[in-house]
N, C-alpha and C positions, 0 to 999 in steps of 0.2 A: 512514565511513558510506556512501560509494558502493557498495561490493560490497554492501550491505545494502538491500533493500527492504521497506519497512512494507508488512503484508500485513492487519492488523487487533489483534485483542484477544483474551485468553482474561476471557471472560466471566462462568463461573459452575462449578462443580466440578458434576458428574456419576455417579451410582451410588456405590457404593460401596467401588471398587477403585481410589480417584485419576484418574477420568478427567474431562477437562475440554473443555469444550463450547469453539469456536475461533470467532467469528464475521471472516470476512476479507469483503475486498471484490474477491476476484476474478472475479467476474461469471460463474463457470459451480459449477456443482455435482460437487465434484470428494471423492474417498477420499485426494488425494495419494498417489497410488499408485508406490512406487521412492523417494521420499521420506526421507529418513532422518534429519534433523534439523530441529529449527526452531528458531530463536535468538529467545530471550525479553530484553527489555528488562530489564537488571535497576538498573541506573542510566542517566542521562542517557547516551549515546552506547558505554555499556556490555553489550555481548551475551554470554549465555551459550548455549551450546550443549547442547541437549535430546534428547536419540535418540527416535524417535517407534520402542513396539512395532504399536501397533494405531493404525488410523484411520480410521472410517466417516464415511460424509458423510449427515446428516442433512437438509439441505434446501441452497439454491442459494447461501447466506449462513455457514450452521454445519454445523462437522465435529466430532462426539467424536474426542479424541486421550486415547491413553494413553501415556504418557513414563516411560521407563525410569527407575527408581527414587523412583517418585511410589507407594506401594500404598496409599493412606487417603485421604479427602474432608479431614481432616486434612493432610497432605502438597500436596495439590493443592492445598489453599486460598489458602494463600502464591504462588500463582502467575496466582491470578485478578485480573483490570485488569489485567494487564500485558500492555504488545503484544508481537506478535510479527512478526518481519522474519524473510527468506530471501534467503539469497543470491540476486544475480541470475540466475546459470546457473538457478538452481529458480524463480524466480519465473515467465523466461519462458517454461521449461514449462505453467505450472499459469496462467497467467493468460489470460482469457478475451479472443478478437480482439478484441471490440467494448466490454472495459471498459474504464470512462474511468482505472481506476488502470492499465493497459496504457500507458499515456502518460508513465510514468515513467520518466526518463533521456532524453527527448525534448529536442531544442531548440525553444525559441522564437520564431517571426519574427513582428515589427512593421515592417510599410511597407518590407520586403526586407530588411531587418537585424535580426542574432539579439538576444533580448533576454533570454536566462537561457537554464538547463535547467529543465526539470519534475523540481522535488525532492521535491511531496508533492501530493497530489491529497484534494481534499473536497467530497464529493459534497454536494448540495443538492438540495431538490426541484424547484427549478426552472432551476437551471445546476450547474456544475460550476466548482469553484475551482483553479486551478491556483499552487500557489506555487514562484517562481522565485526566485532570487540576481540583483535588477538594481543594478547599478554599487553590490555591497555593502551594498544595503540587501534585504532581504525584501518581494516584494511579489508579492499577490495578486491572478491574471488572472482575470478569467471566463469560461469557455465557456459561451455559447448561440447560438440560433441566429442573432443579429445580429452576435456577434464573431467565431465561426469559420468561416474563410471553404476551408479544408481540410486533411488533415492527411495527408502522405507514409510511408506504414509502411516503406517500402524504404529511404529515406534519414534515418527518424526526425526527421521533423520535423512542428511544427503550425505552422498558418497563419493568423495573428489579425488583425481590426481593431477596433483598442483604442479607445473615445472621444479625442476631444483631452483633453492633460491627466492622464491617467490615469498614466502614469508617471512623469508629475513630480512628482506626490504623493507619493511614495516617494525621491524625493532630496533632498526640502527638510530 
């Protein structure tokens, strides 16, 4: 699942001809344009691979996509809630500087030492959640403005100050 980034959801089927509505979370309003596949979740850690023929981008959140041998609302149905991931060469074309899922495949640092990658990102209305792999457990960081204290795009790194405590909740 590293080469893979979670990019959102196909949400709801579209017109008449199998096309289906994609809402991601890459923080600009994009056609994917050069584009050529998108890998849909079809089981846990399971991707299939989809040839995109067309794809207009509806507003800064959703894109109609139409997918090769999808031609019915029918056909497309079967594919709606399920997310969709892009390899990483396409994600970090298509993903916007200043989105907080741009943070993905980042390290971690607490107090100068790494403390996970950024595996999934979840936005919230008032922070952002960052989940990392610490010392084999799953635990989730918060970004706002009292924990992030800056984040290196050159070297891929974010730079946190965590409460006391906060991650040793996750090792008990």
């Amino acid at each position: 699942m590293n080469d893979y980034y979670h990019i959102g959801k196909m949400v709801a089927t579209h017109g008449l001809a199998g096309e289906l509505v994609l809402e991601h979370a890459l923080g600009v309003k994009t056609d994917f344009k050069g584009l050529q596949t998108l890998f849909i979740e079809e089981g846990k850690g399971t991707f299939l691979p989809y040839f995109i023929e067309v794809c207009k981008a509806k507003n800064v959140t959703e894109v109609y996509v139409k997918l090769e041998g999808l031609q019915s609302p029918e056909n497309a149905k079967r594919l709606a809630r399920r997310d969709v991931w892009l390899l990483k060469s396409d994600f970090d074309k298509f993903v916007g500087k200043s989105s907080p899922i741009g943070l993905l495949g980042y390290t971690m640092i607490s107090d100068g030492q790494p403390i996970g990658e950024v595996l999934e990102v979840i936005e919230q209305p008032m922070q952002v959640l960052c989940k990392i792999n610490y010392k084999g457990n799953e635990a989730l960081i918060p970004l706002h403005d009292q924990s992030l204290e800056k984040i290196d795009k050159k070297k891929k790194l974010v730079y946190v100050n965590l409460p006391d405590g906060l991650l040793e909740l996750y090792t008990m």
